[in-house]
C-alpha positions in Angstrom: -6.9 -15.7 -26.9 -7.3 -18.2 -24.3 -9.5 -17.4 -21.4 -12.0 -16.0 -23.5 -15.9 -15.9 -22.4 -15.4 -18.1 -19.4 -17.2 -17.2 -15.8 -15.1 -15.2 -13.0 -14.8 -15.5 -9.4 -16.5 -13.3 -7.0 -14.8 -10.1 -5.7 -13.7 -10.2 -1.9 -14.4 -6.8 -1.6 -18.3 -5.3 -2.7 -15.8 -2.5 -4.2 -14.9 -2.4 -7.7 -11.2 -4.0 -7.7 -10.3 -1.1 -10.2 -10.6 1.2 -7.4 -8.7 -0.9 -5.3 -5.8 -1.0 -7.7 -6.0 3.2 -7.3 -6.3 3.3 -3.7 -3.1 0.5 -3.8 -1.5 3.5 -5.8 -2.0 5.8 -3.9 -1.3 4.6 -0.8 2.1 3.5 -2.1 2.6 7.1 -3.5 1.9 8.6 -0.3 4.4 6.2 1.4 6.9 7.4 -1.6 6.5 11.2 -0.8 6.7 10.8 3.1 9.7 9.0 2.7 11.6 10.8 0.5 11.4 8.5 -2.4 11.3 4.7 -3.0 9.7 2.1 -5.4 6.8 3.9 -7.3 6.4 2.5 -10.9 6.0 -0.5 -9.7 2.8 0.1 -8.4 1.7 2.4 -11.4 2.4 -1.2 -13.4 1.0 -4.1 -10.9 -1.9 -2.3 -8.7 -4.7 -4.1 -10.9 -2.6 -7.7 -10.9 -2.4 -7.2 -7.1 -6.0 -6.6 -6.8 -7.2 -8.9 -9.4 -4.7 -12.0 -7.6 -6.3 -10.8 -4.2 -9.8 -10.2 -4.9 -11.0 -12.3 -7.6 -8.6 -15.2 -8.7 -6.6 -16.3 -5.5 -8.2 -19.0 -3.1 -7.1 -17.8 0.3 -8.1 -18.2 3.7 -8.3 -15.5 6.3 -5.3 -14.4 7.3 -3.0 -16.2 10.3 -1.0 -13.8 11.2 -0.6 -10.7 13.5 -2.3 -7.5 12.1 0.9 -5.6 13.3 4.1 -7.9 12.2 6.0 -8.4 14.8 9.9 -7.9 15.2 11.9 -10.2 13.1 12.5 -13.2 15.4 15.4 -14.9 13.6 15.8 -17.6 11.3 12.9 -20.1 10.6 14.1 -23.3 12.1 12.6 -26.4 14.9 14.5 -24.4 17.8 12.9 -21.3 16.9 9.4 -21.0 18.2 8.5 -17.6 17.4 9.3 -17.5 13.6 5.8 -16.4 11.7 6.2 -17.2 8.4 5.0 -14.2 5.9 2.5 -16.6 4.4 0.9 -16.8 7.0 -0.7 -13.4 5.9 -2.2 -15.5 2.7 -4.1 -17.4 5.3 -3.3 -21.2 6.5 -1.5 -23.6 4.2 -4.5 -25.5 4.0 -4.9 -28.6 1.1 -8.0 -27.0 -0.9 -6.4 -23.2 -0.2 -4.3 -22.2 -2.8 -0.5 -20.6 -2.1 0.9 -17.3 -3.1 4.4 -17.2 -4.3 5.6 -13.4 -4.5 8.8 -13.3 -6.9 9.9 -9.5 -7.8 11.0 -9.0 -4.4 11.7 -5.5 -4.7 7.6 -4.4 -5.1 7.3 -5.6 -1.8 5.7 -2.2 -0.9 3.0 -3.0 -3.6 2.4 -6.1 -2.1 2.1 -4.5 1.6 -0.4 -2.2 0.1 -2.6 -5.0 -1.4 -2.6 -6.3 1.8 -3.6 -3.6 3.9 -6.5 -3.0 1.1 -7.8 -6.5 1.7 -7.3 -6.3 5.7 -4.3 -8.5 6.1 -2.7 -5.9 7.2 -2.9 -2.5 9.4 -2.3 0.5 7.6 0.1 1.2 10.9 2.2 -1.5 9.5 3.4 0.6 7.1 5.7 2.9 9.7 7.7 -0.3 10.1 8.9 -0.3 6.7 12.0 -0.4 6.4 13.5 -0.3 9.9 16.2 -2.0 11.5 14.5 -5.6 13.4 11.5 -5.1 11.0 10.1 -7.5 9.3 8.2 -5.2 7.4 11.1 -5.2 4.5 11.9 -2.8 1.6 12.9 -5.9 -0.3 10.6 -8.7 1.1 12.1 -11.8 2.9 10.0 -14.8 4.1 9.0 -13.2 7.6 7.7 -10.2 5.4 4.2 -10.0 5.6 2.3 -11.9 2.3 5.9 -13.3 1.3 5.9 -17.2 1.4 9.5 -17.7 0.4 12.7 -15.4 -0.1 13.6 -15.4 -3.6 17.3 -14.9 -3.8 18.7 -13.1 -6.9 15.8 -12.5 -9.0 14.2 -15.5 -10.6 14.3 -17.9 -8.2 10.9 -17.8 -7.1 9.4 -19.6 -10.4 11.8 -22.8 -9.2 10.9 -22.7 -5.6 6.8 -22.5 -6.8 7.1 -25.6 -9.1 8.5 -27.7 -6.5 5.7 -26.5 -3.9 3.2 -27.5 -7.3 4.6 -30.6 -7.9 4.7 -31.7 -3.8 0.9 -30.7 -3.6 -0.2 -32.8 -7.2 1.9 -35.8 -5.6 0.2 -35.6 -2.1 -3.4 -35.3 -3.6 -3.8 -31.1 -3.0 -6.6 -29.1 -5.2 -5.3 -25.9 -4.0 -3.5 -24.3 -7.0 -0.2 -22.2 -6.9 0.0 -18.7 -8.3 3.1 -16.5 -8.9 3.8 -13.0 -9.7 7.2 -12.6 -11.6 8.1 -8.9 -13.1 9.8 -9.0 -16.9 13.3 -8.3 -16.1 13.4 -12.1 -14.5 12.8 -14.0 -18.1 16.6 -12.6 -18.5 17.8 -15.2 -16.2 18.7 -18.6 -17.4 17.3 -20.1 -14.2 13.8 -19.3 -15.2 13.8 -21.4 -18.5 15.6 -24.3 -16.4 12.4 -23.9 -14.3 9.7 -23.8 -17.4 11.0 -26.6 -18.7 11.0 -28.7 -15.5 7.4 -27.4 -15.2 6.7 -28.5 -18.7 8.1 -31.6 -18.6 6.4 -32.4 -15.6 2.6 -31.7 -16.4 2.9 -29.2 -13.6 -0.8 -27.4 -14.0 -1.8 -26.5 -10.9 0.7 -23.6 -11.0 0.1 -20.2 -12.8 2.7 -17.3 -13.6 1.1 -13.7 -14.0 4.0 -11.7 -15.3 4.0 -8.0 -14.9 5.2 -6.6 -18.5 6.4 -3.3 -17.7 9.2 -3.3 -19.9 11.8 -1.8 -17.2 14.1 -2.9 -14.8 17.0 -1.3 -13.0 19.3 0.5 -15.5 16.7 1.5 -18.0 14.3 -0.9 -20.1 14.7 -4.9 -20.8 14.6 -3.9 -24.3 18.1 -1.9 -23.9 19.6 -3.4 -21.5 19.5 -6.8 -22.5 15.9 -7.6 -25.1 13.9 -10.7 -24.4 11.9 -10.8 -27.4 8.2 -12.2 -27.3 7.8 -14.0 -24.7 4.2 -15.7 -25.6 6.8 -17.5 -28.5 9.3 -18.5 -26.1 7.1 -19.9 -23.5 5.1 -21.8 -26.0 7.6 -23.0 -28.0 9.3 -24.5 -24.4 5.1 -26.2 -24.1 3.9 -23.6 -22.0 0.1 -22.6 -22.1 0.3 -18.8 -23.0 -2.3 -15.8 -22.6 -1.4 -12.5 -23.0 -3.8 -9.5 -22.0 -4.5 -5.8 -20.7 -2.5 -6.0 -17.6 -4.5 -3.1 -16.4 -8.1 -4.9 -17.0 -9.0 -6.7 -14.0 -11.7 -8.8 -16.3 -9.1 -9.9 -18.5 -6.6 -10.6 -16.1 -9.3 -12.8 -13.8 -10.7 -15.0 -17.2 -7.6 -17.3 -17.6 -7.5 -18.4 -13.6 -10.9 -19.7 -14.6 -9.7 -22.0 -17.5 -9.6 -26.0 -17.6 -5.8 -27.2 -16.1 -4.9 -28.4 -19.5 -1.6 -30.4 -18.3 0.5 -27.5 -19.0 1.6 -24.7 -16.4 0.1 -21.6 -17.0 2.1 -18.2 -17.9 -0.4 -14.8 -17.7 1.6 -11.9 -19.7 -0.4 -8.8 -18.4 1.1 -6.0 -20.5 1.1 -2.6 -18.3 2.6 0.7 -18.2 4.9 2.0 -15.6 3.7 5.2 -15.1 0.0 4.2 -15.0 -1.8 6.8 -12.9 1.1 9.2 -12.5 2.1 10.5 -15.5 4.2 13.0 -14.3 6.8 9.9 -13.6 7.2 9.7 -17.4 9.4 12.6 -17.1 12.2 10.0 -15.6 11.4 7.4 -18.5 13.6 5.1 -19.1 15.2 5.5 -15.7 11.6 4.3 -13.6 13.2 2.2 -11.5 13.5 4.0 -8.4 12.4 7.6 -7.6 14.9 9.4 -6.0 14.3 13.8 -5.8 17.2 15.5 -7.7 16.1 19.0 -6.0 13.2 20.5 -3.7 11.3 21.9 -7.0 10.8 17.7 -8.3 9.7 17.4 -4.6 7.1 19.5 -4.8 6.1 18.6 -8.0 5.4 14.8 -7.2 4.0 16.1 -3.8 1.1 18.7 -5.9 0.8 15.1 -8.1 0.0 12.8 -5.0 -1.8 15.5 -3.4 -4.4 15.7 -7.2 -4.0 11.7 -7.4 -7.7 10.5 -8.4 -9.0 7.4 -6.8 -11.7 7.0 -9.5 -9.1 7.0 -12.5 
């Protein structure tokens, strides 16, 4: 396996990012239950990439924007003045820094969390979620805070992220590009236009960590429509493949800190989607959203959030 042996990055945070990936948990659970239900599994499969992206492999500078988002100020555009981009919450789009392109749009409450863990963000943030003029989005947009780049229908991101690649490698830019894609988006044809464009192009100074939850909206990829191994797919389009524990923040960091080869990177971090919340594999293979069928489930998941361990 590639990625093997070689040094990591130091942690932003003198906390062990495994507990960060809990605390990202469980502050997403606690949103879930005071809400009345919402995106959970998500975060049981992508706490440790978020943490591991954040805190040990990402180059990022300290954050531009407002700690509270501010109201959604329209469109971005030259005659709007008071458009904040949600990147600006990775920090300034600096030529050494490195960018963050968030695909899966819909773990945008994952991403909020990550972000509140590594003080982008005020934990106050969160009782904007969701609201009409927020920015502060259920499915994250470009003014959502840590979201560079609205994705469209799902898989659009991996496009958008080559082209930033391939602009920075033309005008001379060290700073790589990293992208988090969920599973379900290798269904869509667009993606294989994109690896192939990134192939053909030498792109390397763009990485792809995919969360491999095996789920997606009516049940799991497998059922609803299979997508076979994709470590054979990508390599056989010339990708550079490494697949590992998407739940082990060492194995996740090693491959950030391998030798641009001249082909784009893909990360398949294998996870499960009930990680820390077991309880949830009750719903299996219906994860995709939790919604309460009766005051008795409510309790239940509210006994479960209230036992949720930290140190897990």
């Amino acid at each position: 396996m590639e990625g093997e042996g070689m040094p990591t990055r130091t942690s932003a945070t003198a906390e062990p990012l495994e507990r960060v990936a809990q605390r990202i948990r469980k502050r997403v659970f606690e949103h879930v239950m005071r809400n009345g239900g919402g995106y959970l599994s998500q975060a049981c499969s992508s706490a440790e990439l978020f943490a591991a992206l954040y805190g040990r492999i990402m180059k990022l500078g300290p954050s531009t924007a407002p700690m509270m988002p501010l109201p959604f100020a329209g469109s971005p555009g030259p005659g709007n003045p008071n458009y904040v981009s949600g990147g600006a919450y990775n920090g300034p789009a600096e030529p050494d820094l490195d960018r963050f392109i968030f695909s899966p749009a819909h773990y945008a409450l994952v991403l909020y969390a990550a972000l509140i863990e590594f003080g982008r963000l005020a934990p106050e943030a969160l009782e904007e979620f969701n609201r009409d003029g927020s920015t502060v989005e259920m499915i994250g947009a470009e003014h959502s805070p840590g979201v560079e780049t609205t994705t469209g229908s799902l898989a659009q991101a991996i496009s958008q992220a080559g082209g930033i690649a391939l602009g920075r490698r033309l005008k001379g830019e060290r700073g790589r590009v990293w992208v988090l894609m969920s599973d379900g988006e290798f269904q869509e044809g667009q993606v294989w236009e994109a690896v192939q464009a990134l192939v053909h192009h030498r792109i390397d100074n763009l990485a792809v960590f995919a969360d491999i939850n095996g789920q997606q909206v009516d049940g799991t990829t497998d059922e609803v429509m299979a997508i076979g191994s994709l470590a054979a797919k990508l390599q056989a389009f010339g990708a550079r493949v490494v697949e590992v524990d998407g739940h082990d923040i060492e194995a996740l960091a090693a491959p950030a800190e391998a030798e641009p080869d001249g082909r784009p990177l893909f990360v398949l971090a294998y996870t499960d989607p009930v990680r820390g919340i077991p309880l949830l594999g009750e719903r299996a293979p219906h994860l995709h959203y939790l919604r309460f069928s009766s005051d008795e489930e409510r309790e239940r998941y509210q006994r479960a959030c209230d036992a949720f361990d930290e140190e897990a």
